[in-house]
C-alpha positions as CSV (number, residue, x, y, z in Angstrom):
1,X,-10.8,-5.1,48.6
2,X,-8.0,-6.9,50.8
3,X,-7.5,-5.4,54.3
4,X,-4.0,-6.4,56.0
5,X,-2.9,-4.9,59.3
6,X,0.5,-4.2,61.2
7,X,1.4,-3.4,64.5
8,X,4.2,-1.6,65.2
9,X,5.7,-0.8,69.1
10,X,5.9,2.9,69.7
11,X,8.7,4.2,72.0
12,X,8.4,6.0,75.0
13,X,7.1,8.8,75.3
14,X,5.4,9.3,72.0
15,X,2.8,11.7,71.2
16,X,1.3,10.6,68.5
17,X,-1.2,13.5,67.9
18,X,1.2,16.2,68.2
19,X,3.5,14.7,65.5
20,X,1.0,15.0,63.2
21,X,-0.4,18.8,64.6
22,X,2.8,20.5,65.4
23,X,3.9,20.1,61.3
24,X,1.4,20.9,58.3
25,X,3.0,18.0,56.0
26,X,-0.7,16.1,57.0
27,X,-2.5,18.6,55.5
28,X,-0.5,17.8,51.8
29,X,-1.6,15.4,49.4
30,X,-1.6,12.3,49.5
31,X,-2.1,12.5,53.2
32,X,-5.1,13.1,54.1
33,X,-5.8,14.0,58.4
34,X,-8.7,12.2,59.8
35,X,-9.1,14.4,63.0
36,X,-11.6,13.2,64.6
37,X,-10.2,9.6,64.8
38,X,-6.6,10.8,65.3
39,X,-5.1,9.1,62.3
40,X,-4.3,10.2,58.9
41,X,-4.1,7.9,55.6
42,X,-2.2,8.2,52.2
43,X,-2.1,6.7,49.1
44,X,1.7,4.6,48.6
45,X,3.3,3.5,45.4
46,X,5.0,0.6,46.7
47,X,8.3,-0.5,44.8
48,X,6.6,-3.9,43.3
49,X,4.3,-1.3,41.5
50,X,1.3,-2.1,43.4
51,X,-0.9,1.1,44.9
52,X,-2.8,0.7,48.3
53,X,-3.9,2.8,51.0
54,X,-2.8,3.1,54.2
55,X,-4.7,3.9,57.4
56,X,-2.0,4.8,60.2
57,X,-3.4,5.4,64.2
58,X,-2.3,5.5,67.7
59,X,-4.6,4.0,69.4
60,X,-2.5,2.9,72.2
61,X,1.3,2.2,72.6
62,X,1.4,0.8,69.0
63,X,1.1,2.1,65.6
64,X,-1.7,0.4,63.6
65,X,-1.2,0.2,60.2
66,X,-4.1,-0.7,57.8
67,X,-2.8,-1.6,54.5
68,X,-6.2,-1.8,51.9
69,X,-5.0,-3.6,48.7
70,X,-6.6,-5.2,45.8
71,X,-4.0,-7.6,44.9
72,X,-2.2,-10.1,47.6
73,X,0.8,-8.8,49.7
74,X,4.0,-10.3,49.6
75,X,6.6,-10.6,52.5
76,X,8.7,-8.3,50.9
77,X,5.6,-5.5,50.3
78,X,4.8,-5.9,54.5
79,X,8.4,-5.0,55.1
80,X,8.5,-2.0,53.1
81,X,5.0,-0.8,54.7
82,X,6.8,-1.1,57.9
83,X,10.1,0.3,56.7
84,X,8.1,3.7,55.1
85,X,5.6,4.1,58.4
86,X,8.7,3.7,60.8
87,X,10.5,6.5,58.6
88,X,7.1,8.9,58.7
89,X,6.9,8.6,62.4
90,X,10.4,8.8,63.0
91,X,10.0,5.6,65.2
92,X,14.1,5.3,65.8
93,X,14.7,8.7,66.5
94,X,16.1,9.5,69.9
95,X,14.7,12.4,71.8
96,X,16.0,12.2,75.2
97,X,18.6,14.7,75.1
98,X,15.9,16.8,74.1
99,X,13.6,16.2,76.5
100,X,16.7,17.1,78.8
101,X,17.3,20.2,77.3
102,X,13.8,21.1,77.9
103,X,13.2,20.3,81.5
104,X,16.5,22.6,81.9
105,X,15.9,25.9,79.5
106,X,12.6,27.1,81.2
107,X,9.1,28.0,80.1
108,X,7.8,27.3,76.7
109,X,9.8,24.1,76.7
110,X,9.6,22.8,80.3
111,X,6.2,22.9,79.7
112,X,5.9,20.4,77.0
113,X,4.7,17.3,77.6
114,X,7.3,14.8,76.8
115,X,6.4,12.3,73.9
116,X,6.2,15.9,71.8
117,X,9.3,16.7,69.5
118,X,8.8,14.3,66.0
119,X,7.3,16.1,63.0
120,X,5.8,13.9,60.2
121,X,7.9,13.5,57.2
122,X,7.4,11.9,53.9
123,X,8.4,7.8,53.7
124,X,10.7,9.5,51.0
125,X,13.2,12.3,50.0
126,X,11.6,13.1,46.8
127,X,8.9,13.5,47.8
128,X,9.9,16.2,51.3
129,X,12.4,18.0,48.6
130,X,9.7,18.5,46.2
131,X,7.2,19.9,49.3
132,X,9.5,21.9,50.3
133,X,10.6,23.6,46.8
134,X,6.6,24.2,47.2
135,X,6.7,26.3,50.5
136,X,8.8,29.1,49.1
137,X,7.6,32.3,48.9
138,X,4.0,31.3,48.5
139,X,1.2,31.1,51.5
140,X,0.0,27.6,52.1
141,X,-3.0,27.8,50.1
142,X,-0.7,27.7,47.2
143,X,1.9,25.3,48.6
144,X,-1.6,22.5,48.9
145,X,-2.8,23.7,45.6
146,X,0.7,23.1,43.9
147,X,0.9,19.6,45.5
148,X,-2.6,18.3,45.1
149,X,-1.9,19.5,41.1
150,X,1.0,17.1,41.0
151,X,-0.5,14.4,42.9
152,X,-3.6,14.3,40.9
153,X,-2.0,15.1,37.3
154,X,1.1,12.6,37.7
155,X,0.3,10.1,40.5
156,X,-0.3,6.2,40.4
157,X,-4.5,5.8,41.1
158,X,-5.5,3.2,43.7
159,X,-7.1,0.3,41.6
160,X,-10.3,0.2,43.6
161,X,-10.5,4.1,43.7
162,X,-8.7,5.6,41.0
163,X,-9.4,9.3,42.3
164,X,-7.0,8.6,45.2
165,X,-3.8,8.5,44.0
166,X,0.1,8.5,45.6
167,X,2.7,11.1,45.3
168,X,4.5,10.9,41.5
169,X,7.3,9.0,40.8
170,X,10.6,10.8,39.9
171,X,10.2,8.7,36.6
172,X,7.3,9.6,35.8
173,X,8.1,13.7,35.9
174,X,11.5,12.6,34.3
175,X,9.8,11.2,31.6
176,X,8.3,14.5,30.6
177,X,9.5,17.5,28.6
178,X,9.7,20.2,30.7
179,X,7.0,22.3,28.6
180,X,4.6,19.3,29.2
181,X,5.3,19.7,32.8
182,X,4.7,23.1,32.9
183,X,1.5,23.1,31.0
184,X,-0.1,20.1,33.4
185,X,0.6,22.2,36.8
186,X,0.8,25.6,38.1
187,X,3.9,25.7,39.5
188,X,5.7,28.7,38.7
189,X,9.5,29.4,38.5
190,X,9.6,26.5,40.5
191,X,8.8,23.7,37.6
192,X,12.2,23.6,36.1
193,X,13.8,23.0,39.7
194,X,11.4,20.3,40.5
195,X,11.5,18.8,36.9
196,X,15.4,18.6,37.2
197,X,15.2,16.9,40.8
198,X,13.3,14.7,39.6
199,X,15.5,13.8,36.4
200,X,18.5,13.4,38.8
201,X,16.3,11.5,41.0
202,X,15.7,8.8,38.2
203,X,19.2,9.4,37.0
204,X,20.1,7.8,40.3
205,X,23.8,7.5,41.6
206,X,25.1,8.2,45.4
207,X,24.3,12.2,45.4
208,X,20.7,11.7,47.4
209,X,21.6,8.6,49.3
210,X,24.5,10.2,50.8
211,X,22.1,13.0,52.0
212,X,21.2,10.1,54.4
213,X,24.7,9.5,55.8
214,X,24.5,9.8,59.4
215,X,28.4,9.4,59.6
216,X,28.9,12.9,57.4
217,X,28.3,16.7,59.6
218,X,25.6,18.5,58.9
219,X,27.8,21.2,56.9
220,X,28.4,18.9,54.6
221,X,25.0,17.7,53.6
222,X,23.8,21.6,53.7
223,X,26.3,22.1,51.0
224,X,24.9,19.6,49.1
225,X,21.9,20.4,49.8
226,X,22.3,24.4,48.4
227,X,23.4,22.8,45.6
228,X,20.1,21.1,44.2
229,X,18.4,23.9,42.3
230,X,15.7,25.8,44.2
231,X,17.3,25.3,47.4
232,X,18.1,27.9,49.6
233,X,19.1,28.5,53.2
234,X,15.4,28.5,54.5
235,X,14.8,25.0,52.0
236,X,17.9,23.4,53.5
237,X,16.7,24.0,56.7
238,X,13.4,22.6,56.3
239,X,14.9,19.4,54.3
240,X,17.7,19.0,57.0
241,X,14.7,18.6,59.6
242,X,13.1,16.2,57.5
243,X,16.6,14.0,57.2
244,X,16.7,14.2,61.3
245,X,19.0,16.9,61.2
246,X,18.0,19.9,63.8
247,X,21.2,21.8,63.5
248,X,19.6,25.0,61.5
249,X,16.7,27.9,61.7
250,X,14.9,28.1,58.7
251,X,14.9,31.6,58.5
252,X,11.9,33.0,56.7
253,X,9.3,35.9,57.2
254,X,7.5,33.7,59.2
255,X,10.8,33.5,62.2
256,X,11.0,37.1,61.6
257,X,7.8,37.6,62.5
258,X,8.0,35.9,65.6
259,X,11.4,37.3,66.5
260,X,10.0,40.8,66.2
261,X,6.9,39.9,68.2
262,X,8.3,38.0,71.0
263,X,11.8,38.8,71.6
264,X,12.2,42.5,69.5
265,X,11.0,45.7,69.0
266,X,10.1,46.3,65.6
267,X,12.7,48.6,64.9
268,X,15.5,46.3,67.1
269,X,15.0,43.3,65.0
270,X,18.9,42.0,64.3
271,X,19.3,38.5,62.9
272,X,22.3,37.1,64.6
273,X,21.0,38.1,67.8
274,X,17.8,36.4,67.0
275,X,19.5,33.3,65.8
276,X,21.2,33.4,69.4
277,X,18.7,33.1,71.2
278,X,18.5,29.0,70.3
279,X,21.9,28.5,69.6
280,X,22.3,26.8,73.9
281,X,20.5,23.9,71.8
282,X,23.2,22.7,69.6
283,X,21.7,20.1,67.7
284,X,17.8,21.1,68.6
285,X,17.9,24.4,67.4
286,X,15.1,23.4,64.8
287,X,12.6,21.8,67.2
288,X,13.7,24.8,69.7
289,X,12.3,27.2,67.3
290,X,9.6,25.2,66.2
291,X,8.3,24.3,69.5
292,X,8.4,28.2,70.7
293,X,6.8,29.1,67.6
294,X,3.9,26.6,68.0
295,X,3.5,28.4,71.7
296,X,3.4,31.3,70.8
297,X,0.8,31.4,68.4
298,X,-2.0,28.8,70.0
């Protein structure tokens, strides 16, 4: 085995340990959460078809990235490492407005430590669509069983450790009937939605790039986003947060919950009032939420 490592500057603040607490994504295949060192790894897929593993830590004011390969590395393999970790760790995301906005609305938020605010993400949308598809209406037991079952019926092995293996391919799920899907996982009603993503992923065309267009309203890409099948307003949500886009609540049992224990009486519990309460945040509703949820509850 061939070890290979990259550096990569971290910007300031950044908390690297709270990115990868404050969101479960860590705790889904193929990432696997090393807590004790403070650094999580994952199996990759990389587009010149080679599998290796990478190691990815904090240690300091840098992100190091250990790449373990069995075949040699090209220039063009090193770029995409660097391309798919800067992605994960949302490296050229802008938080000061944030951090502004915190400082000024009071306790939870002027209490968190600036550097907080990224949540790990996937290096790609298939991948985060599919996960989320898996978080709906299901505890999250199920949502890791779901996922491991993909990863581990469907994904490419590492060639020195063929039990470690990277998230599938859209290809490689296109490939299949949908009854052969089916019958390799347990996925539910939601096998025919993920099955079809992934034939439209392979199918290729502008429809998931432009999901990435920074120059198009959020609106827009939540249409588009209701659109894929086994999306609703609490998936959007969720996959909006994962393109960078903080604009919406994903509403679920699990913001009603907290609503009703923090800000109503059981029996007072109205939704657009609740959805008030972060709307001062404009663009950070999301992390607003997310952050007062992650509060509350530790």
């Amino acid at each position: 085995m061939a070890t290979t490592c990259l550096e990569l500057d971290l910007p300031q603040p950044f908390d690297f340990k709270n990115l990868l607490q404050a969101h479960s994504w860590v705790d889904l295949l193929p990432n696997c959460y090393h807590a004790e060192e403070i650094s999580f790894s994952r199996i990759e897929e990389l587009s010149s078809a080679k599998v290796v593993e990478l190691v990815i830590a904090a240690p300091d004011e840098r992100v190091r990235v250990t790449i373990r390969h069995a075949s040699r590395l090209s220039a063009g393999d090193l770029r995409e490492v660097e391309n798919r970790t800067r992605h994960m760790l949302r490296l050229d995301e802008d938080f000061t407005e944030f951090y502004r906005l915190c400082r000024r609305m009071g306790k939870p938020w002027s209490a968190m430590a600036p550097g907080k605010g990224r949540l790990l993400r996937s290096p790609g949308l298939f991948e985060d669509i599919v996960k989320v598809i898996c978080t709906t209406n299901i505890q999250w037991g199920g949502t890791r069983r779901m996922v491991a079952e993909m990863v581990h019926a469907f994904g490419s092995p590492h060639p020195l450790d063929p039990e470690l293996k990277a998230f599938p391919k859209p290809e490689t799920i296109a490939s299949l009937s949908l009854e052969d899907f089916q019958n390799q996982t347990r996925l539910g009603y939601r096998a025919p939605f993920i099955h079809q993503l992934a034939v439209d992923f392979y199918a290729g065309g502008d429809t998931f790039e432009n999901l990435r267009d920074g120059g198009r309203t959020t609106s827009e890409i939540r249409k588009e986003l209701l659109a894929i099948k086994g999306i609703g307003s609490y998936a959007a949500a969720s996959v909006l947060m994962l393109l960078g886009r903080y604009d919406e609540i994903p509403v679920d049992s699990v913001f009603q919950q907290l609503m009703r224990a923090k800000y109503f009486k059981d029996n007072d519990f109205d939704l657009k009032k609740a959805l008030a309460i972060y709307e001062e945040w404009g663009q950070w509703k999301y992390l607003a939420y997310w952050f007062d949820l992650l509060d509350y509850y530790q």
